[in-house]
DOZA-495928 format. One record per residue: x, y, z of N, C-alpha, C, CB in turn. Coordinates in pm, whole numbers. Glycine has a CB too. Layout:
BEGIN
{site {X Y Z} {X Y Z} {X Y Z} {X Y Z}}
...
# end
This chain:
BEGIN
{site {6744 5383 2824} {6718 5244 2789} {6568 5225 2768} {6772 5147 2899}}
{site {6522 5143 2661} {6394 5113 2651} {6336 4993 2704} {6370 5117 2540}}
{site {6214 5033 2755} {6211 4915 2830} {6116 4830 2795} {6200 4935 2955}}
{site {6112 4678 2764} {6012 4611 2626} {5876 4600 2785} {6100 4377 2510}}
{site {5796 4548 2723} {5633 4508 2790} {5643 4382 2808} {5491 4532 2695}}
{site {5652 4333 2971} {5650 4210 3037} {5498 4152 3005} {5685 4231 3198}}
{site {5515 4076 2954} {5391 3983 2899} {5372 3891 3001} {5416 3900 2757}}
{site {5209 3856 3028} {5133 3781 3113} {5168 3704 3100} {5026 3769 3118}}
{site {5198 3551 3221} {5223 3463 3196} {5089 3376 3215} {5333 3444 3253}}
{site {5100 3257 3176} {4995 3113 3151} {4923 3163 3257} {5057 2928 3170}}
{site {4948 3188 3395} {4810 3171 3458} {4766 3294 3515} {4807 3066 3567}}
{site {4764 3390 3416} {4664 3490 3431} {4535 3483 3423} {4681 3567 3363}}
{site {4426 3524 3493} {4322 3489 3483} {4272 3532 3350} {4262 3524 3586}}
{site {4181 3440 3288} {4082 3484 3137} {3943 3521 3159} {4062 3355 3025}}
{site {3882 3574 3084} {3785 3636 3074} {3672 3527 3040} {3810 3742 2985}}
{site {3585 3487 3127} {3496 3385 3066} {3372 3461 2967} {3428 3294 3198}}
{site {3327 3392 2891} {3229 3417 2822} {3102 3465 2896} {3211 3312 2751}}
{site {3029 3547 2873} {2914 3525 2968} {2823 3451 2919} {2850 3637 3009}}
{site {2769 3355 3036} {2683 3234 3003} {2553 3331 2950} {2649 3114 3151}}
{site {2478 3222 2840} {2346 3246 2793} {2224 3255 2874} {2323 3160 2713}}
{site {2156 3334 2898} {2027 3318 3028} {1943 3250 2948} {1941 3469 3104}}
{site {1802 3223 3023} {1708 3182 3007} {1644 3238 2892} {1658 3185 3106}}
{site {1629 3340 2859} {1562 3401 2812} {1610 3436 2639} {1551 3497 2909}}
{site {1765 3413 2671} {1821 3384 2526} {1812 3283 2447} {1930 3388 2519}}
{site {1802 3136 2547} {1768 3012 2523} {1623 2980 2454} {1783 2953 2644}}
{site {1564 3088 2551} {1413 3047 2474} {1415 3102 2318} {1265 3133 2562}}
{site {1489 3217 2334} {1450 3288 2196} {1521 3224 2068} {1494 3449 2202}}
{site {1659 3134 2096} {1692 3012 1999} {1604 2935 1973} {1783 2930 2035}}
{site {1545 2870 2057} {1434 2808 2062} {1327 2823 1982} {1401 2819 2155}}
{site {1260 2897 2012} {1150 3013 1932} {1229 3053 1783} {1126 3189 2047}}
{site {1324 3055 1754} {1404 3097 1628} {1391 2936 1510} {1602 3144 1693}}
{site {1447 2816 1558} {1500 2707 1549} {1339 2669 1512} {1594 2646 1678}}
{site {1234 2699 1589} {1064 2617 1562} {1040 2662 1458} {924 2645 1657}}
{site {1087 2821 1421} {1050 2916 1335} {1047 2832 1198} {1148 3044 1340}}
{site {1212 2816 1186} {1297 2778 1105} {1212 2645 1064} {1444 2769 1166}}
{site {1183 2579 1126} {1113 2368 1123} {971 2413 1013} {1015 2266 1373}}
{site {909 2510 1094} {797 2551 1039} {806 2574 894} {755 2659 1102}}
{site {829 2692 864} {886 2724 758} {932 2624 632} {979 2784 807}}
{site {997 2532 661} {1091 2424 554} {956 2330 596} {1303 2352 607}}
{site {874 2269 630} {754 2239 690} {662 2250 589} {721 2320 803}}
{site {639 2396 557} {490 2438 480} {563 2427 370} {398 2596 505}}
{site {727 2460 283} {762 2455 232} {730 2354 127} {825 2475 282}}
{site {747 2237 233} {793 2067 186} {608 2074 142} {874 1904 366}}
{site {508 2096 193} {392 2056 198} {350 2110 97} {326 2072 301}}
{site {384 2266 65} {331 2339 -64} {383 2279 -173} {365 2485 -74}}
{site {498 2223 -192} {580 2147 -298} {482 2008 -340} {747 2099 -226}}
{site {420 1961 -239} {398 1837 -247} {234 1817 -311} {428 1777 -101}}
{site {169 1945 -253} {36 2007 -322} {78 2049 -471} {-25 2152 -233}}
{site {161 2033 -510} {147 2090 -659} {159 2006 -723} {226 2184 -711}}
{site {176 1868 -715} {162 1772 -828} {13 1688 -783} {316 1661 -841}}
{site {5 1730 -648} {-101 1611 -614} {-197 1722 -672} {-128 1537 -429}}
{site {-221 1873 -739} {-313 1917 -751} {-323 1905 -924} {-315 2042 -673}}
{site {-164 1909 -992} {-155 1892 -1145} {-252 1763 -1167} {16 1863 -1203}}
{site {-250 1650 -1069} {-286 1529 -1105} {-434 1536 -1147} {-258 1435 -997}}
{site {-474 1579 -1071} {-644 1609 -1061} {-706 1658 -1177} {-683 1719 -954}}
{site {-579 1740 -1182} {-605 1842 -1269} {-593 1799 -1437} {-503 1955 -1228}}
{site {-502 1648 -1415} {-465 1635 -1565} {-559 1515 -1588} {-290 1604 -1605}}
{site {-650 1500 -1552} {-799 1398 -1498} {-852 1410 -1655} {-944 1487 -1342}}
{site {-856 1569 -1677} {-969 1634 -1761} {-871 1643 -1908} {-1035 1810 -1687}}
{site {-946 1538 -1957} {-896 1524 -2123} {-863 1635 -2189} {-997 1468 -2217}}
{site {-881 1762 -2171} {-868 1860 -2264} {-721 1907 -2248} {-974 1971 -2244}}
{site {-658 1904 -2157} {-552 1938 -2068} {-435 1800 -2141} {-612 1924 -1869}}
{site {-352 1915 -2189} {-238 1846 -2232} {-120 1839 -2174} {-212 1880 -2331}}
{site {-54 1775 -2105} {67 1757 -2002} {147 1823 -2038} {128 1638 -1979}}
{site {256 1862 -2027} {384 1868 -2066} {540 1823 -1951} {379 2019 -2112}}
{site {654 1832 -1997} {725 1736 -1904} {804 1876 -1836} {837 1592 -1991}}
{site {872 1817 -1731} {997 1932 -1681} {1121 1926 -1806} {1081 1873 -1498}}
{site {1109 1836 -1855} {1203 1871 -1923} {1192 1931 -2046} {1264 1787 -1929}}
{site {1087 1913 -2126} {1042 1980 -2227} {1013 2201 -2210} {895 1878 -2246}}
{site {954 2183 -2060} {960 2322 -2002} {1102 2358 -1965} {870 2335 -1876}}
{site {1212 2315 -1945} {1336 2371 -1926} {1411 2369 -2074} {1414 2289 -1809}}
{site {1396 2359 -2150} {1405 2370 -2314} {1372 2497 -2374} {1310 2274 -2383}}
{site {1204 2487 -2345} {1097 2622 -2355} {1226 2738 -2267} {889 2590 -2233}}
{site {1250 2685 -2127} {1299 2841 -2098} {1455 2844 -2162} {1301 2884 -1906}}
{site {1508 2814 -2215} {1632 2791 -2227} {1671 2834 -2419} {1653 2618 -2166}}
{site {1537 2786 -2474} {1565 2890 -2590} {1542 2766 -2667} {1723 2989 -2608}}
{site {1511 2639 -2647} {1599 2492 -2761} {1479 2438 -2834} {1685 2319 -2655}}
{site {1486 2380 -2908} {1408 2324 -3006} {1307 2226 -2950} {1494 2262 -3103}}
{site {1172 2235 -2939} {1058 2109 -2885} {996 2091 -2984} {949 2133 -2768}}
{site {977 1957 -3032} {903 1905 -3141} {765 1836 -3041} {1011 1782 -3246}}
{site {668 1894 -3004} {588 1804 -2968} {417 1791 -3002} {613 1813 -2846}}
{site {393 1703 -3064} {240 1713 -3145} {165 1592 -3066} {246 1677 -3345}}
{site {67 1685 -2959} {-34 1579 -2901} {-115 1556 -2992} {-112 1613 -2783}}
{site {-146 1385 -2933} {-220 1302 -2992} {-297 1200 -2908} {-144 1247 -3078}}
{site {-412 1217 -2934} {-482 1121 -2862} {-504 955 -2863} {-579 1166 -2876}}
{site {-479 956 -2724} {-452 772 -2731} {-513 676 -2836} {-511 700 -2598}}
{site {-673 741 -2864} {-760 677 -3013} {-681 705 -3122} {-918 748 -3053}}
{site {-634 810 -3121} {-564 827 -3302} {-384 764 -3270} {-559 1075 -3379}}
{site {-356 679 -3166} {-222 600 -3194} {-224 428 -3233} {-134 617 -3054}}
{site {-206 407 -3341} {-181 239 -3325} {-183 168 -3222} {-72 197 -3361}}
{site {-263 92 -3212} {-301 43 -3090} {-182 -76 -3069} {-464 -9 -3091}}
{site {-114 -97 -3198} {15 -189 -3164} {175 -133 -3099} {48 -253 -3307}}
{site {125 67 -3103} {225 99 -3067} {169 102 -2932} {286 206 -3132}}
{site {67 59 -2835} {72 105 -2718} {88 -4 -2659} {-23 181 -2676}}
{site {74 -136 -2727} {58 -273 -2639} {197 -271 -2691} {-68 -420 -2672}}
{site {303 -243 -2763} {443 -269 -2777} {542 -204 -2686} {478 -237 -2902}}
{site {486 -62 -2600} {522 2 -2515} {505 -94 -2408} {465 123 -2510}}
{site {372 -123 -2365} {335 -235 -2219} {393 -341 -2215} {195 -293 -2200}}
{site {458 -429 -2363} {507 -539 -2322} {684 -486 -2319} {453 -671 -2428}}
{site {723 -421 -2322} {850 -337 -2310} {900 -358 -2205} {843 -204 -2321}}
{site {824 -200 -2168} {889 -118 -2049} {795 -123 -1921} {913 45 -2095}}
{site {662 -219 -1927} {603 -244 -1817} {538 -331 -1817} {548 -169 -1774}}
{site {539 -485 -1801} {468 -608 -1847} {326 -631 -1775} {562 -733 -1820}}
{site {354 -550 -1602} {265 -540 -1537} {142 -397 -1521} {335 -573 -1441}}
{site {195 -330 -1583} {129 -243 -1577} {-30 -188 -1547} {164 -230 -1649}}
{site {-89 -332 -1582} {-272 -353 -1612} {-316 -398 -1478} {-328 -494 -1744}}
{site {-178 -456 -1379} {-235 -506 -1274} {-144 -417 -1133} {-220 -685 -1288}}
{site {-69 -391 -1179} {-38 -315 -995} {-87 -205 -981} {118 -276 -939}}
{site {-57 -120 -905} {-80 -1 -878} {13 147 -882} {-117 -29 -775}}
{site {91 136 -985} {178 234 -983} {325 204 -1009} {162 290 -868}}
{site {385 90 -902} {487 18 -869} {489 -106 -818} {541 74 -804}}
{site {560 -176 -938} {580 -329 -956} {665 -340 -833} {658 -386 -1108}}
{site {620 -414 -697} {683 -413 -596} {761 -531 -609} {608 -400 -488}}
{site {745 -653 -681} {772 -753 -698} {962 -703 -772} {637 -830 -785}}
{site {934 -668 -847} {1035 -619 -950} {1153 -540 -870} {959 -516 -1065}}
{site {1087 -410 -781} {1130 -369 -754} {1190 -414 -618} {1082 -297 -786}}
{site {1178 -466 -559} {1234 -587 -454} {1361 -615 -514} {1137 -738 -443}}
{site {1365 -690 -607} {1451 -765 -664} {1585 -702 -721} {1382 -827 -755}}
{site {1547 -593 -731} {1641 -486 -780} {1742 -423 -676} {1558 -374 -836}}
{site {1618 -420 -547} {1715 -413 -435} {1777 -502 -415} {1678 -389 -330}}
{site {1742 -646 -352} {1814 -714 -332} {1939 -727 -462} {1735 -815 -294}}
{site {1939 -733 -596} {2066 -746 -627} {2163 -644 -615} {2068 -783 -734}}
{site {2085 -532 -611} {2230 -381 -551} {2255 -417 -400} {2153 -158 -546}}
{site {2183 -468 -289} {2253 -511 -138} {2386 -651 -172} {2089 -591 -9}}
{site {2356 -743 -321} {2427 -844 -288} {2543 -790 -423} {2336 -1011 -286}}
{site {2539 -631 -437} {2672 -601 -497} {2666 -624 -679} {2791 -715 -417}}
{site {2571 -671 -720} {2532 -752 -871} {2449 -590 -937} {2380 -945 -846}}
{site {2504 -560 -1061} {2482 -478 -1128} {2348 -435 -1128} {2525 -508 -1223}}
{site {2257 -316 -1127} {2117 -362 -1100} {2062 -296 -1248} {2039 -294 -936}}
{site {1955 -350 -1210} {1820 -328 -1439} {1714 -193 -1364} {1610 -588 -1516}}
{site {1690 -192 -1442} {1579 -26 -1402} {1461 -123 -1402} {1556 147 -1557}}
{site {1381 -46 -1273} {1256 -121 -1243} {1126 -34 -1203} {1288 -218 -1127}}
{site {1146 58 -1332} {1051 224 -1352} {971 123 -1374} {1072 376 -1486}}
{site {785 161 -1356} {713 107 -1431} {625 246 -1533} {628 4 -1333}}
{site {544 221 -1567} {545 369 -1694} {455 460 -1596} {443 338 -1897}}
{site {391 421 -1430} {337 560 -1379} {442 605 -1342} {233 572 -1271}}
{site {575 539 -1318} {734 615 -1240} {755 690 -1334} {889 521 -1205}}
{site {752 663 -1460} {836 719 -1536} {723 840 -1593} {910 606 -1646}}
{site {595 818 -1620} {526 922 -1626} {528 1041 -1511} {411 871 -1642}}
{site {583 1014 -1376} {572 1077 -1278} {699 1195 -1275} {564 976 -1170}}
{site {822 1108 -1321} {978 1154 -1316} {931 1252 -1501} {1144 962 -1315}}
{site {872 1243 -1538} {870 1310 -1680} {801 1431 -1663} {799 1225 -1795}}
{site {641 1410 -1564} {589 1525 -1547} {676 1602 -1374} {406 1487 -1549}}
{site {701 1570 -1285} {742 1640 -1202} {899 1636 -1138} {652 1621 -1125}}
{site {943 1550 -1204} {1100 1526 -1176} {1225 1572 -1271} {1116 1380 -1167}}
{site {1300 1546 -1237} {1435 1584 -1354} {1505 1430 -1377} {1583 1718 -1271}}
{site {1566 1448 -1500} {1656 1336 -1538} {1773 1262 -1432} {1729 1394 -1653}}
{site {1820 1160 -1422} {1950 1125 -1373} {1908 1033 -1312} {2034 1212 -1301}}
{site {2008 935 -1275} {1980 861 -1141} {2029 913 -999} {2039 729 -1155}}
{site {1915 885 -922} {1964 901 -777} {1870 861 -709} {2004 1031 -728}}
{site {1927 818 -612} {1782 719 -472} {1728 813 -429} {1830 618 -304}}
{site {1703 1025 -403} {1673 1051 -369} {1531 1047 -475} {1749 1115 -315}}
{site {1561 1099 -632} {1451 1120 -732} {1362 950 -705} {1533 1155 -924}}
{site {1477 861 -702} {1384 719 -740} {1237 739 -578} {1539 507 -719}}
{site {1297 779 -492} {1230 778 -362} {1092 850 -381} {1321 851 -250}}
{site {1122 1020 -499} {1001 1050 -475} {923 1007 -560} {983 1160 -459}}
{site {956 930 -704} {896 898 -757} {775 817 -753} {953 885 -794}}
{site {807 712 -641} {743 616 -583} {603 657 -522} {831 563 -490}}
{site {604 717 -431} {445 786 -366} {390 879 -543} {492 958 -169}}
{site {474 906 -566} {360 1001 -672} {321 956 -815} {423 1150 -707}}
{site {407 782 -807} {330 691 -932} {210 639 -829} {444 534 -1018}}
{site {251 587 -707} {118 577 -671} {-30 676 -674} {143 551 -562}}
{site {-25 800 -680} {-108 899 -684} {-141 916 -806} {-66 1006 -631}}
{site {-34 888 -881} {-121 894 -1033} {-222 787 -1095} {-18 897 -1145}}
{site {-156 679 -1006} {-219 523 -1069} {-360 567 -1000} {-132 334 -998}}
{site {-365 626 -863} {-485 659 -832} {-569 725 -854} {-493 673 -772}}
{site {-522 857 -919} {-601 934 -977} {-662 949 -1111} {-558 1011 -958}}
{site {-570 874 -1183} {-638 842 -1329} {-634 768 -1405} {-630 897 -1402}}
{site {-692 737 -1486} {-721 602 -1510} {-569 476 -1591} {-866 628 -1620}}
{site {-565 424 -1596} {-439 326 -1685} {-398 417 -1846} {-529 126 -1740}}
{site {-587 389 -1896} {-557 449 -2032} {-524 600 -2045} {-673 426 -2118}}
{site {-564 675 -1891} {-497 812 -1915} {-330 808 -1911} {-551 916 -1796}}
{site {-280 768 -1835} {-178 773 -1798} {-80 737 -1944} {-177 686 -1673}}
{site {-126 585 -2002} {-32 589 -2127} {-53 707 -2253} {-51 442 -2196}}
{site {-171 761 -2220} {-149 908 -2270} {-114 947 -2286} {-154 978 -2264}}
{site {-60 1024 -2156} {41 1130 -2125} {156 1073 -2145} {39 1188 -1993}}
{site {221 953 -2113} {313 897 -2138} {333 930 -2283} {303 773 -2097}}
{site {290 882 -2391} {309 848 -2519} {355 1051 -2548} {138 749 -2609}}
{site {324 1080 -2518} {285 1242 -2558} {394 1303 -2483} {120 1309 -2504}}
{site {484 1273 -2345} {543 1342 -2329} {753 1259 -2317} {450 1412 -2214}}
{site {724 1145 -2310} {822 1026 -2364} {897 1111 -2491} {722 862 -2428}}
{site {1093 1124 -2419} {1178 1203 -2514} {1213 1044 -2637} {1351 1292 -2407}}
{site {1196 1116 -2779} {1219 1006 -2852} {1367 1058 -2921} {1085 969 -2959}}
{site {1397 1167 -2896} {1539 1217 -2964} {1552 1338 -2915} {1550 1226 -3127}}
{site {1689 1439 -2900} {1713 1562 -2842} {1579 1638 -2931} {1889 1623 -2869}}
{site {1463 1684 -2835} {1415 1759 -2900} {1276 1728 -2897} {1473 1765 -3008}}
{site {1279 1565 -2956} {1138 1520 -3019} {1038 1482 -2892} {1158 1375 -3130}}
{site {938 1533 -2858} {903 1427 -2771} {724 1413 -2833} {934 1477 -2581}}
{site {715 1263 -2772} {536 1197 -2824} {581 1133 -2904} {400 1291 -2895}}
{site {497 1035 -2919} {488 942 -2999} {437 1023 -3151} {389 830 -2929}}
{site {348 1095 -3147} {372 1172 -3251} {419 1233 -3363} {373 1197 -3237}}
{site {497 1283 -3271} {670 1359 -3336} {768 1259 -3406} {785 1422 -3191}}
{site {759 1169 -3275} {859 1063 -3328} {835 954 -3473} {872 969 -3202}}
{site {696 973 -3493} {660 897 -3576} {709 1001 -3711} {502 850 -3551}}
{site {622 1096 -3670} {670 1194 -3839} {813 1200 -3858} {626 1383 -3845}}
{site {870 1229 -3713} {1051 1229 -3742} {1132 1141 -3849} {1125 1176 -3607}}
{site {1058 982 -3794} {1185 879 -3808} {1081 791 -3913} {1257 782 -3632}}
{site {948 806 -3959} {863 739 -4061} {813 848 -4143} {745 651 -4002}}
{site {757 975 -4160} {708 1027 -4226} {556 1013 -4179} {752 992 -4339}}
{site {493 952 -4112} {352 919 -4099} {305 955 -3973} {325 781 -4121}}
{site {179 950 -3983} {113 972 -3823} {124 810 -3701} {-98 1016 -3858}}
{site {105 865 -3592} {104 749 -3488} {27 635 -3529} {47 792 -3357}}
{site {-40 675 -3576} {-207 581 -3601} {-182 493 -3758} {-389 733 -3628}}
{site {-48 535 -3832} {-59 446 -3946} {60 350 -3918} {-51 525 -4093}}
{site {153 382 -3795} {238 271 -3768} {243 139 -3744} {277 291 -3703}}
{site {326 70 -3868} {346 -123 -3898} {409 -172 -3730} {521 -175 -4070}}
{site {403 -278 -3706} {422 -352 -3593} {582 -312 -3589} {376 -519 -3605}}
{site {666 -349 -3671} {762 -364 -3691} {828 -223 -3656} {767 -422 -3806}}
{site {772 -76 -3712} {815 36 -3634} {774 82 -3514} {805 125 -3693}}
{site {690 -3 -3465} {607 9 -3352} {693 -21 -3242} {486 -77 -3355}}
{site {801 -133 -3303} {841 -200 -3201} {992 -115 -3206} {830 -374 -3219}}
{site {1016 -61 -3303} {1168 40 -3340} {1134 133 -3243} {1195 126 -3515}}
{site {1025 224 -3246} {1051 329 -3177} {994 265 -3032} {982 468 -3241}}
{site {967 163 -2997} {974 183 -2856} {1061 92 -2766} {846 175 -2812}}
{site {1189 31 -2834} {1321 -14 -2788} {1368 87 -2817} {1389 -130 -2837}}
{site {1367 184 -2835} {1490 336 -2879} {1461 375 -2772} {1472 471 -3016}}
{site {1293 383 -2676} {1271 476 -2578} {1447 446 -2425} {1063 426 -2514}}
{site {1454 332 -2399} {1540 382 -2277} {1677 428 -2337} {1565 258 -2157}}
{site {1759 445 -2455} {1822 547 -2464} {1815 612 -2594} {1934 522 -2427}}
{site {1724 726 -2589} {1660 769 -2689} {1748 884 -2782} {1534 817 -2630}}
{site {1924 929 -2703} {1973 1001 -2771} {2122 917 -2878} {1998 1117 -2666}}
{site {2089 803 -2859} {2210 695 -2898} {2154 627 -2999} {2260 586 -2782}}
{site {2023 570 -3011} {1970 494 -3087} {1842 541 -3203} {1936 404 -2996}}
{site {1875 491 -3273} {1840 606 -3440} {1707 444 -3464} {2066 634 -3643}}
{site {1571 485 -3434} {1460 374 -3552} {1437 344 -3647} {1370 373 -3573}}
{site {1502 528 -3750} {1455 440 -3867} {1588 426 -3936} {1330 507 -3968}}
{site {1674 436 -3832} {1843 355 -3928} {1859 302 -3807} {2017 467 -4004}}
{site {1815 173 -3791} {1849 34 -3681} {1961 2 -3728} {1749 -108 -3678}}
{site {2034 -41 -3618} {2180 -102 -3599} {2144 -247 -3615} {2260 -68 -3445}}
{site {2176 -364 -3630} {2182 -491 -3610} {2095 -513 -3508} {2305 -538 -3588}}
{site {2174 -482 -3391} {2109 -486 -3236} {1997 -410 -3199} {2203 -441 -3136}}
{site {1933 -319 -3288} {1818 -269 -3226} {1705 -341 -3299} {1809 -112 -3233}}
{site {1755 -360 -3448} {1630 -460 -3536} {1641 -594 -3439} {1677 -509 -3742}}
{site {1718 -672 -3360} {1693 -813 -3315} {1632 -791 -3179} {1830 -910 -3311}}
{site {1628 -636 -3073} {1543 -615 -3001} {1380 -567 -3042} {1607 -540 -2934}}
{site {1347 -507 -3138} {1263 -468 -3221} {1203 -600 -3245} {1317 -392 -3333}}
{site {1239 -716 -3275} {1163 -845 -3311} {1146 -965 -3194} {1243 -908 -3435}}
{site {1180 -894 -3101} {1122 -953 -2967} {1024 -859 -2959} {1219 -964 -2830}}
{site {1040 -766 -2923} {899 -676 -2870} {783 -724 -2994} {931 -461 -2874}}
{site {804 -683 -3078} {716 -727 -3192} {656 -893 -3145} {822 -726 -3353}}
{site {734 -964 -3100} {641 -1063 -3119} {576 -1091 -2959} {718 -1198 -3195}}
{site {645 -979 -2885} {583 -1018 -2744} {408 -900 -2777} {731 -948 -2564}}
{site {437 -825 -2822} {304 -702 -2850} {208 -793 -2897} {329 -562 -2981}}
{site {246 -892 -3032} {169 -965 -3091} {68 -1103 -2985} {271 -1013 -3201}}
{site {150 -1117 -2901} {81 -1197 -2799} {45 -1140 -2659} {159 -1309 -2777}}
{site {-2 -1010 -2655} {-16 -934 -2530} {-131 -970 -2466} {-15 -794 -2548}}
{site {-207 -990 -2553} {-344 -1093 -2451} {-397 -967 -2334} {-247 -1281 -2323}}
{site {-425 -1085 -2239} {-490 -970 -2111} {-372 -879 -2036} {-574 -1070 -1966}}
{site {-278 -877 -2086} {-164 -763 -2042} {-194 -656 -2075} {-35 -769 -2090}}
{site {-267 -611 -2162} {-290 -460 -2257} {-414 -462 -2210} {-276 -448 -2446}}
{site {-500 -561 -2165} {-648 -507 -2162} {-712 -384 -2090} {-718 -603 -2114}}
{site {-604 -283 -1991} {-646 -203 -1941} {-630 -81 -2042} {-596 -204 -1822}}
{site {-595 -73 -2127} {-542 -15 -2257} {-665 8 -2358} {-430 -118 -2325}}
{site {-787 -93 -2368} {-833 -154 -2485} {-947 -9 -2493} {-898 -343 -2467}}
# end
């Protein structure tokens, strides 16, 4: 007869784990600081590289370029981009940009806090919310950020429009803006966009395209300047006549 294997019952004693000493504890410890450190200098070296681009993009000779225009470059795709200096652009295309996409621009510091308040409060009370970039955010998200929305990008944007507003001057900044601002898959500057969609340089642009290509800027792969829809010629003739009365709004520009 075979005889099967009487199996332990429930209260056989178990084998406890052996507890962790002192000395293992410390060395988690010592592992875990390691670890803080590390993601630490990480976060700090990350954070030195735009506050050092900034400095760096001080010096007029130095032509920006965007993250997104460099992920193009590595990717194989087509960049149309022809810098141009803020003197050789229509000066109606830059006060048509300021009364746009940043009314305040001449007077805060980076970020329209006023604006941007308000934006919160209508996303806490549930009410659809408006974009409340001002053009150092958006110069900031162009040179060191990536596309999309998210509260984490909007978060860093914030300290590093302030650093730009600080580090260089108003009229640098719409500079770089104008020069690195996507005007179609591909095109970016005011530049480009001008030869694209007019045939002409920045500097010979009428009010009227002045004001086309810079209502195309917030969605620049949907909306065509020099074949306006209905709705982009009746936004086009607001800006146009707000540019035309920009007064001391542009004067940091002049």
């Amino acid at each position: 007869m075979i005889k099967l294997p009487v199996s332990k019952g429930s209260d056989a004693p178990v084998a406890e784990p052996a507890k962790e000493g002192v000395a293992g504890r410390r060395r988690r410890r010592r592992f875990l600081w390691k670890v803080a450190y590390r993601i630490c200098g990480v976060l700090i070296l990350l954070a030195m590289i735009p506050a050092a681009l900034g400095l760096f993009y001080r010096v007029a000779a130095v032509h920006p370029v965007s993250t997104l225009m460099m992920a193009r470059w590595v990717s194989g795709q087509k960049v149309d981009r022809r810098w141009v200096d803020i003197e050789d652009v229509a000066p109606i295309m830059v006060y048509s940009v300021i009364m746009s996409e940043d009314g305040q621009f001449c007077s805060h510091h980076g970020v329209d806090w006023n604006e941007l308040n308000a934006v919160i409060d209508d996303a806490l009370d549930g009410e659809a919310t408006r974009g409340a970039s001002t053009i150092p955010m958006q110069t900031a998200k162009n040179l060191f950020l990536w596309n999309g929305r998210s509260f984490v990008r909007k978060a860093m944007e914030i300290p590093l429009a302030v650093y730009l507003d600080g580090v260089l001057s108003k009229r640098r900044i719409m500079e770089i803006y104008l020069n690195i601002a996507e005007w179609d898959d591909g095109v970016f500057g005011v530049e480009a966009a001008a030869q694209t969609y007019f045939g002409k340089s920045a500097s010979q642009l009428t009010r009227r395209q002045a004001a086309l290509l810079t209502v195309t800027l917030p969605a620049p792969k949907v909306r065509n300047p020099g074949r306006p829809a209905r709705g982009l010629q009746r936004l086009a003739g607001l800006i146009e006549k707000r540019a035309a009365k920009s007064g001391g709004y542009v004067g940091c520009v002049k």
